[in-house]
DRENGU-877403 format. One record per residue: residue number from 0; residue in three letters; x, y, z of N, C-alpha, C, O in turn. Coordinates in Angstrom, 2 decimals, decimal comma, m for minus. Example, Ala and Ser with C-alpha at 12.3 -4.5 7.8 and 13.67 -1.06 7.14 Angstrom:
REM residues 2
+--------+-------+---------+---------+---------+---------+---------+---------+---------+---------+---------+---------+---------+---------+
: lumvex : lokol :     n.X :     n.Y :     n.Z :    ca.X :    ca.Y :    ca.Z :     c.X :     c.Y :     c.Z :     o.X :     o.Y :     o.Z :
+--------+-------+---------+---------+---------+---------+---------+---------+---------+---------+---------+---------+---------+---------+
:      0 :   ALA :   13,19 :   m5,69 :    7,80 :   12,30 :   m4,50 :    7,80 :   13,20 :   m3,30 :    7,80 :   14,24 :   m3,32 :    8,46 :
:      1 :   SER :   12,85 :   m2,25 :    7,08 :   13,67 :   m1,06 :    7,14 :   12,90 :    0,03 :    7,87 :   13,41 :    1,14 :    8,04 :
+--------+-------+---------+---------+---------+---------+---------+---------+---------+---------+---------+---------+---------+---------+
REM end
This chain:
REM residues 96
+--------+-------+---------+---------+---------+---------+---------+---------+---------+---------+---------+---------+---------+---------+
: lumvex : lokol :     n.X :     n.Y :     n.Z :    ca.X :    ca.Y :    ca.Z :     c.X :     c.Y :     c.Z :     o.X :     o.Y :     o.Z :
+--------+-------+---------+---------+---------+---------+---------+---------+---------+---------+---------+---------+---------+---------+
:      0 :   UNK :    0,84 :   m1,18 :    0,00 :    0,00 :    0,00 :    0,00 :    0,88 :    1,24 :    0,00 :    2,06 :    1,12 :    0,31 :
:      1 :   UNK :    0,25 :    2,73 :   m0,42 :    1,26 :    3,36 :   m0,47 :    1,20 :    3,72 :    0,87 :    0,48 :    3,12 :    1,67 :
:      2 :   UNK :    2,34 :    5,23 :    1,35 :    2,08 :    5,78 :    2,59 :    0,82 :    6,13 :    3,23 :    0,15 :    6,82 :    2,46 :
:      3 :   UNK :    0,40 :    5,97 :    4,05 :   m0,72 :    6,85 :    4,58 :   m0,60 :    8,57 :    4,54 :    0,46 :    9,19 :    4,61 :
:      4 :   UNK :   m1,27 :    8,86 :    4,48 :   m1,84 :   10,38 :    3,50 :   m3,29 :   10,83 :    4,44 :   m4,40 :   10,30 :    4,52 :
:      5 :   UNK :   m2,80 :   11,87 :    5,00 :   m4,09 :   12,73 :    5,56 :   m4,76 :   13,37 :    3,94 :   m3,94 :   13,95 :    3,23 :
:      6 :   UNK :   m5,97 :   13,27 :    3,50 :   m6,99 :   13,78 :    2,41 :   m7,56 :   15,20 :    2,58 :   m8,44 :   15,44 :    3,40 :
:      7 :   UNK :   m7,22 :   15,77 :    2,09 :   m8,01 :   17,28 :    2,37 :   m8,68 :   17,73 :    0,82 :   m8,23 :   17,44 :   m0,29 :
:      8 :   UNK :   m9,69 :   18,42 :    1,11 :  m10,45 :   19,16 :    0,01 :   m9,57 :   20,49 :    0,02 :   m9,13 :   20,94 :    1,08 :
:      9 :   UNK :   m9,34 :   21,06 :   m1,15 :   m8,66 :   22,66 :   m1,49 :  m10,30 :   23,25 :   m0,78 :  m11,31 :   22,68 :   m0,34 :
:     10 :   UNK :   m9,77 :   24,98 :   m1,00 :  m10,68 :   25,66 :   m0,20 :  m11,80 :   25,66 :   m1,04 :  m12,71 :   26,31 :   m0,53 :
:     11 :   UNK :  m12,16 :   25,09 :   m2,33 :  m13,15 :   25,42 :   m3,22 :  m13,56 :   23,90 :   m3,11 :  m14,32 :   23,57 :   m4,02 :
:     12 :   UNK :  m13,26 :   22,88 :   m2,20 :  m14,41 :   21,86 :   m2,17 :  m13,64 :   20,65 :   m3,02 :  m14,07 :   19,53 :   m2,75 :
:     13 :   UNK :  m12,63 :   20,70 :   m3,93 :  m11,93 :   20,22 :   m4,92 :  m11,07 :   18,99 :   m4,45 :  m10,50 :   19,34 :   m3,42 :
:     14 :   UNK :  m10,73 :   17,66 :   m4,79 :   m9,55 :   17,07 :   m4,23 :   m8,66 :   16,46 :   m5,21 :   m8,88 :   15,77 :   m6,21 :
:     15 :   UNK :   m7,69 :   16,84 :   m4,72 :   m6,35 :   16,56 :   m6,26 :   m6,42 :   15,86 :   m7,01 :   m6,34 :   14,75 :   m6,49 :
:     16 :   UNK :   m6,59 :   15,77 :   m8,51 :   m6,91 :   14,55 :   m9,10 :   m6,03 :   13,32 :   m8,83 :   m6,43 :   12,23 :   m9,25 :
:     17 :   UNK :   m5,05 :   13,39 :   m8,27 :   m4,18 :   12,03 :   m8,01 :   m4,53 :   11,62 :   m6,80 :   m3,82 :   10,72 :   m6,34 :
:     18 :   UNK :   m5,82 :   12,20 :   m5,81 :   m6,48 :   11,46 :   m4,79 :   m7,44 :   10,87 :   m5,11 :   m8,20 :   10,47 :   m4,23 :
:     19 :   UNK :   m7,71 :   10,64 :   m6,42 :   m8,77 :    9,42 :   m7,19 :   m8,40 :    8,17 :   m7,87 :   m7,57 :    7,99 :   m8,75 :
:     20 :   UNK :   m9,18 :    7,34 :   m7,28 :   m8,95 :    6,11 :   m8,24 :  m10,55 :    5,44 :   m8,85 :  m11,64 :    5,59 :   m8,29 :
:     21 :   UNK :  m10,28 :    4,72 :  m10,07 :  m11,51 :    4,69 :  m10,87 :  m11,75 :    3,10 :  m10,20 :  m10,98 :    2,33 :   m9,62 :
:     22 :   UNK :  m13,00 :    3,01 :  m10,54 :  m13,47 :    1,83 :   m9,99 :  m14,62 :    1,68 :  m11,47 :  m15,34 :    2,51 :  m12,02 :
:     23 :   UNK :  m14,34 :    0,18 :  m11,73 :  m15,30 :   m0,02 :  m12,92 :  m15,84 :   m2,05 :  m13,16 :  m15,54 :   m3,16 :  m12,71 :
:     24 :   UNK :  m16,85 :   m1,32 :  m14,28 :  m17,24 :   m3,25 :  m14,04 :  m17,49 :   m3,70 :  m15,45 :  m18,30 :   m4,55 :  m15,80 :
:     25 :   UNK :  m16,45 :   m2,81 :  m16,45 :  m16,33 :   m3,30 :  m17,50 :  m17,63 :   m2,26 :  m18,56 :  m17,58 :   m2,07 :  m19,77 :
:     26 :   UNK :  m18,51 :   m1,85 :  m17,77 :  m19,44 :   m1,19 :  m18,62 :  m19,66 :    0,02 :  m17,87 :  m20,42 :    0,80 :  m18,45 :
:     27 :   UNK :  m19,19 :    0,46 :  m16,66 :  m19,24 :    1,53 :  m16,23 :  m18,03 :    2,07 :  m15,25 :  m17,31 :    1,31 :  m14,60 :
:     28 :   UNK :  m17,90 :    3,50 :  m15,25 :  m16,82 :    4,03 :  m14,18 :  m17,10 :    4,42 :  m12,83 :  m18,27 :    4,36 :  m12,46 :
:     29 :   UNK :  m16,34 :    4,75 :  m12,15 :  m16,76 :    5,84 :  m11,24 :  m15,05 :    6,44 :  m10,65 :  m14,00 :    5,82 :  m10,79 :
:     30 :   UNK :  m15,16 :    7,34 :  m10,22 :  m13,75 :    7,87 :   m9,90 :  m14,27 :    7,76 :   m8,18 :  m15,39 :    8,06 :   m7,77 :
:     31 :   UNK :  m13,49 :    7,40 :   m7,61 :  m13,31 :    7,49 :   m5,91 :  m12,54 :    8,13 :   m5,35 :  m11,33 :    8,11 :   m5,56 :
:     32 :   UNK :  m13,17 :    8,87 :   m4,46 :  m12,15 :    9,76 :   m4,14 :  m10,78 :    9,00 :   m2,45 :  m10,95 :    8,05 :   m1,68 :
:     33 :   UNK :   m9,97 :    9,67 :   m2,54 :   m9,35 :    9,21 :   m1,05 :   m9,98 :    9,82 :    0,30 :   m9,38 :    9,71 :    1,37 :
:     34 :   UNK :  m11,09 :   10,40 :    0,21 :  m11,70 :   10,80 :    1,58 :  m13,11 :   10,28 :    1,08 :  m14,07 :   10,99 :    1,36 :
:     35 :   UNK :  m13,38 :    8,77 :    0,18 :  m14,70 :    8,56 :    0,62 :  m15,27 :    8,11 :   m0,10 :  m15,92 :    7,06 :   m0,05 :
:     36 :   UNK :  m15,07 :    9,25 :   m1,34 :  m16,56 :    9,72 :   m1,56 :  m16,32 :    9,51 :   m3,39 :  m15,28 :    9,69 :   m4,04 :
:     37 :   UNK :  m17,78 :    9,04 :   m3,89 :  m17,82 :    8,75 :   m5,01 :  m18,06 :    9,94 :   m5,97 :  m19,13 :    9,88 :   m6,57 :
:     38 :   UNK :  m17,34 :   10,94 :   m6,23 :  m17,85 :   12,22 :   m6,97 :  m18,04 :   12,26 :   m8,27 :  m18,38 :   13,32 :   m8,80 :
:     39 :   UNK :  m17,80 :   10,84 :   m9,18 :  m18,17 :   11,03 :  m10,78 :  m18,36 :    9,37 :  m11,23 :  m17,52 :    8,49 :  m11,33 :
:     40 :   UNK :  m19,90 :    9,36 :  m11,45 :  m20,12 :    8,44 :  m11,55 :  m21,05 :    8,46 :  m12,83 :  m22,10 :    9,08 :  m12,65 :
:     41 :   UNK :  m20,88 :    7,81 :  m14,29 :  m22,14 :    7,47 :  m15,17 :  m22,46 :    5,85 :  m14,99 :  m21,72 :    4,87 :  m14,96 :
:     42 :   UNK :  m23,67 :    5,98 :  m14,90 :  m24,69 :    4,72 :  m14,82 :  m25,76 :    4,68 :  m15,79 :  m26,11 :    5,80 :  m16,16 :
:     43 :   UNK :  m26,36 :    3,73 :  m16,29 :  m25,49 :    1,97 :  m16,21 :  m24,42 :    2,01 :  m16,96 :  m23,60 :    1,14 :  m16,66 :
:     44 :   UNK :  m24,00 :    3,01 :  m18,20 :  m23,02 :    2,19 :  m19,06 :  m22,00 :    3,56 :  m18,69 :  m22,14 :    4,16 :  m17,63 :
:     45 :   UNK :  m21,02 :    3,93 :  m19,65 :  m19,55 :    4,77 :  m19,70 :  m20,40 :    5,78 :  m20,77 :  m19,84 :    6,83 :  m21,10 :
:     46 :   UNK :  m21,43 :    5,54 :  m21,17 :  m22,10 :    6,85 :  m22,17 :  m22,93 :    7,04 :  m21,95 :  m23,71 :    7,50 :  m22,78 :
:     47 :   UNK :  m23,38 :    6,76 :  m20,38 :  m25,18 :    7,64 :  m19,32 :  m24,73 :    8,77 :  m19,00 :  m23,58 :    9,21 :  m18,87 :
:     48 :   UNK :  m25,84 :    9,24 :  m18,86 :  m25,70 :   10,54 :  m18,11 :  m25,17 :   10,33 :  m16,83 :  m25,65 :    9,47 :  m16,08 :
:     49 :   UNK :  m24,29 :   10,98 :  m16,52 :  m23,60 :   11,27 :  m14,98 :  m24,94 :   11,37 :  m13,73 :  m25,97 :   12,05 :  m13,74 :
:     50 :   UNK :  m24,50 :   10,56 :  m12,88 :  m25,64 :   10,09 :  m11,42 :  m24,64 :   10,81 :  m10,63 :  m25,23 :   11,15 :   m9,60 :
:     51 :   UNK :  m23,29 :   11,27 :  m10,58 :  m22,64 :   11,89 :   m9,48 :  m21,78 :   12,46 :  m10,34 :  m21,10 :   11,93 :  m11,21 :
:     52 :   UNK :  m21,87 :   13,81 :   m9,98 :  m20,76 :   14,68 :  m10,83 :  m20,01 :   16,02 :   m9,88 :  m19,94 :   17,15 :  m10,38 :
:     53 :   UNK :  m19,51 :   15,76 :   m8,60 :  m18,72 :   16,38 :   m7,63 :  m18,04 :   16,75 :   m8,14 :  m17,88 :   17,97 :   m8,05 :
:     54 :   UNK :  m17,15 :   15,94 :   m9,08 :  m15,53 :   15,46 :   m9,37 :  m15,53 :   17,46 :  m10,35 :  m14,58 :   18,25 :  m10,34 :
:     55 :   UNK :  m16,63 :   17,62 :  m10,88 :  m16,87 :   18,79 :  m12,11 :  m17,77 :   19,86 :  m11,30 :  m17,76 :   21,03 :  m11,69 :
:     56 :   UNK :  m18,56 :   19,47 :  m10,13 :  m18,80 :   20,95 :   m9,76 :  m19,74 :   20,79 :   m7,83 :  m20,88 :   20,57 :   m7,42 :
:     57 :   UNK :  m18,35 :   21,06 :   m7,21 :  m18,70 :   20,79 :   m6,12 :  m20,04 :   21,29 :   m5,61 :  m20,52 :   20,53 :   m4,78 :
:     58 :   UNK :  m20,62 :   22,16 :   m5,83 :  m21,86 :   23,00 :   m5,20 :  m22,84 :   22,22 :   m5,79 :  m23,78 :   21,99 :   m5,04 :
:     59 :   UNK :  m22,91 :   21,69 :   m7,04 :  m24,48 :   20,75 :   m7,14 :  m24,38 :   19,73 :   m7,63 :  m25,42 :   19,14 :   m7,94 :
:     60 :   UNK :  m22,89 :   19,02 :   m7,94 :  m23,22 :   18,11 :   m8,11 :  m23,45 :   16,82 :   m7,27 :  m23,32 :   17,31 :   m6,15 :
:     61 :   UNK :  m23,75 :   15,31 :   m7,04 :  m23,65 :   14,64 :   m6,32 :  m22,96 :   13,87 :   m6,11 :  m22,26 :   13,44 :   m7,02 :
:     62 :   UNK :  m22,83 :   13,29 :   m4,71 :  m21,90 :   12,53 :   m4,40 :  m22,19 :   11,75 :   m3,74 :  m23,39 :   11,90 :   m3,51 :
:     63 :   UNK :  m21,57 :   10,41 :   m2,91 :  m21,85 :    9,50 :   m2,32 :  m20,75 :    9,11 :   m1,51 :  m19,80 :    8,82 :   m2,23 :
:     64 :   UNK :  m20,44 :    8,96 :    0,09 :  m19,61 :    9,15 :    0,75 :  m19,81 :    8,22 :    2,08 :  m20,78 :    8,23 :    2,84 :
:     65 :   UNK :  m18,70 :    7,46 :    2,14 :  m18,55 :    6,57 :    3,81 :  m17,74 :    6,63 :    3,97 :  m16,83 :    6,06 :    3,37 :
:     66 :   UNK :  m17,63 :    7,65 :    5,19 :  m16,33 :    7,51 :    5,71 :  m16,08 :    7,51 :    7,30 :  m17,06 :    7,50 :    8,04 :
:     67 :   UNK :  m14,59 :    7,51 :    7,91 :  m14,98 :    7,93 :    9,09 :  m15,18 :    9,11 :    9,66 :  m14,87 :   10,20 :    9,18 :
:     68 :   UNK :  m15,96 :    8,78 :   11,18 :  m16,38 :   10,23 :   11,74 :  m14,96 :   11,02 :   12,43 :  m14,85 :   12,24 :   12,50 :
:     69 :   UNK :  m14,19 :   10,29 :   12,79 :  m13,33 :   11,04 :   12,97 :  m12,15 :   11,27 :   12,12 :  m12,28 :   10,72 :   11,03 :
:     70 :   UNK :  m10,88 :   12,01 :   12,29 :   m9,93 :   12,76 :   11,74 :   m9,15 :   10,90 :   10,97 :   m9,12 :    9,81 :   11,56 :
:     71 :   UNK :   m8,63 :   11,24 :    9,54 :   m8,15 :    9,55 :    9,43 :   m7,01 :   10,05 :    8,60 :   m6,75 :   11,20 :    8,25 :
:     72 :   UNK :   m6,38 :    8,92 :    8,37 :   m5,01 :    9,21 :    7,48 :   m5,56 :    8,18 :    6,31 :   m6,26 :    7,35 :    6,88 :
:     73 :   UNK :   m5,52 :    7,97 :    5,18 :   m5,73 :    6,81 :    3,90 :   m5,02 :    6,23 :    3,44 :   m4,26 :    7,03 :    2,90 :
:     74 :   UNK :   m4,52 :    4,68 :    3,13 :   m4,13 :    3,68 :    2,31 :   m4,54 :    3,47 :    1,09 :   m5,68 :    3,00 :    0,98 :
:     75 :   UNK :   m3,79 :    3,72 :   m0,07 :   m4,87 :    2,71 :   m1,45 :   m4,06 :    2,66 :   m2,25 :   m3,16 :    3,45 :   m2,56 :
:     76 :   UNK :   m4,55 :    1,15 :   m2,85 :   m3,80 :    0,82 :   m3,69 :   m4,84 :   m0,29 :   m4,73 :   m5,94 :   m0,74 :   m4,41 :
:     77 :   UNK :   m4,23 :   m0,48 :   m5,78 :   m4,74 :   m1,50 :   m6,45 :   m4,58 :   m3,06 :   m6,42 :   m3,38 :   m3,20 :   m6,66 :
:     78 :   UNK :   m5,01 :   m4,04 :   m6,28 :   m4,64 :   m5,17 :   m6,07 :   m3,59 :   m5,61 :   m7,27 :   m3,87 :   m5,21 :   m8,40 :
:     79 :   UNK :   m2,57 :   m6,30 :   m7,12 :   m1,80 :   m6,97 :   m8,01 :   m2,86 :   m7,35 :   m9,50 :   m3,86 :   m8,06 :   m9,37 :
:     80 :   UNK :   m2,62 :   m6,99 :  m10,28 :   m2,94 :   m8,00 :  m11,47 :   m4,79 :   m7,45 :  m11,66 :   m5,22 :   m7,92 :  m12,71 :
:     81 :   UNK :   m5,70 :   m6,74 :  m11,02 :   m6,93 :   m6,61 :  m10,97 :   m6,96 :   m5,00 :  m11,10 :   m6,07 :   m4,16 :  m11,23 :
:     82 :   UNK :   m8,71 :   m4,92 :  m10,97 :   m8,99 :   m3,36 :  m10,91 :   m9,55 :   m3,03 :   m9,56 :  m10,48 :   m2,23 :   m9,64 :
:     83 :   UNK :   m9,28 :   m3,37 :   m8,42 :   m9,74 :   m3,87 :   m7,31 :   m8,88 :   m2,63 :   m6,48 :   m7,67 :   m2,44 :   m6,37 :
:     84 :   UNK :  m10,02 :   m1,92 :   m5,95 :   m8,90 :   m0,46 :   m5,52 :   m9,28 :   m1,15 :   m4,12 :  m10,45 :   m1,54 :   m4,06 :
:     85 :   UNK :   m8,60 :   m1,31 :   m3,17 :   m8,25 :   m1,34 :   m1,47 :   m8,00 :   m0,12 :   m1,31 :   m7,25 :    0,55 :   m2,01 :
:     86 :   UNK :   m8,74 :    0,31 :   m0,18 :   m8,62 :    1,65 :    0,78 :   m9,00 :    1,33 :    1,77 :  m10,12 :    0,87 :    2,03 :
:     87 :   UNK :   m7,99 :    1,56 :    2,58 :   m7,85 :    1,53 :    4,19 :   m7,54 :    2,08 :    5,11 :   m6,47 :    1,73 :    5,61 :
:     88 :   UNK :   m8,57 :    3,54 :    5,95 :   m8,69 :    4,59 :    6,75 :   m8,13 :    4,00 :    8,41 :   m8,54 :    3,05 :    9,07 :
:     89 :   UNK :   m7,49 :    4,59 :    8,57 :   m6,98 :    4,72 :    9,96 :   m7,25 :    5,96 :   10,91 :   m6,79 :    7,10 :   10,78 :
:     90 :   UNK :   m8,11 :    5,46 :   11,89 :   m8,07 :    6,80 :   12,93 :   m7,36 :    6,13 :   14,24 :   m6,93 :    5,00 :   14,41 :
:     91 :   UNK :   m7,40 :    7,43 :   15,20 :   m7,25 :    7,06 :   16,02 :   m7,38 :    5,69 :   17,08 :   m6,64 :    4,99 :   17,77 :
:     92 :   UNK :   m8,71 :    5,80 :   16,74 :   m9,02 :    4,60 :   17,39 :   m8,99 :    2,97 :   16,58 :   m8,98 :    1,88 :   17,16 :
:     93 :   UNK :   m8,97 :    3,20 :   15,26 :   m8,99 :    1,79 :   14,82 :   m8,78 :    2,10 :   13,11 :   m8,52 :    3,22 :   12,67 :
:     94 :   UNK :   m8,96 :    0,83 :   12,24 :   m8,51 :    0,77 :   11,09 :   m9,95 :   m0,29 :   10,32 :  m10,44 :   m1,35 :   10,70 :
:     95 :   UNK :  m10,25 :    0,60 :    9,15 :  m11,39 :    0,38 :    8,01 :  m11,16 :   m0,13 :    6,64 :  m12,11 :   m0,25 :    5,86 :
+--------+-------+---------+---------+---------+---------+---------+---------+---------+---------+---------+---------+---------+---------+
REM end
């Protein structure tokens, strides 16, 4: 995994594009962010209309987000040989 990495949004809501990784199932994408949250997603196929579009405009577009409640540092990586993104939040108290 790489280092653990505290995730922050810039002051306009934004998170670096190299704090995303895509997640897909052969007929569709989604970009994930490292604090969570799913901000660009087309459904069902890679040529629907966008169901989450954060990633392009934080104030309306949508998003979808689990994370923890408290302060965390992030792990992620891709599995050997797959498209299989692992992310793994560490807080204080424990590891997700």
């Amino acid at each position: 995994m790489e280092c653990p990495r505290i995730i922050e949004r810039d002051a306009d809501g934004f998170l670096p594009l190299d704090a995303y990784g895509a997640l897909g199932d052969g007929r569709s994408v989604a970009r994930s962010g490292a604090d969570g949250s799913i901000d660009w997603w087309c459904v069902p196929s890679i040529d629907s209309p966008l169901l989450f579009d954060r990633l392009l405009d934080v104030r309306n577009g949508g998003y979808f987000s689990i994370t923890p409640t408290q302060p965390f540092e992030v792990e992620r990586q891709y599995r050997e040989h797959s498209n299989v993104l692992e992310t793994v939040f560490t807080t204080p108290t424990g590891r997700a």
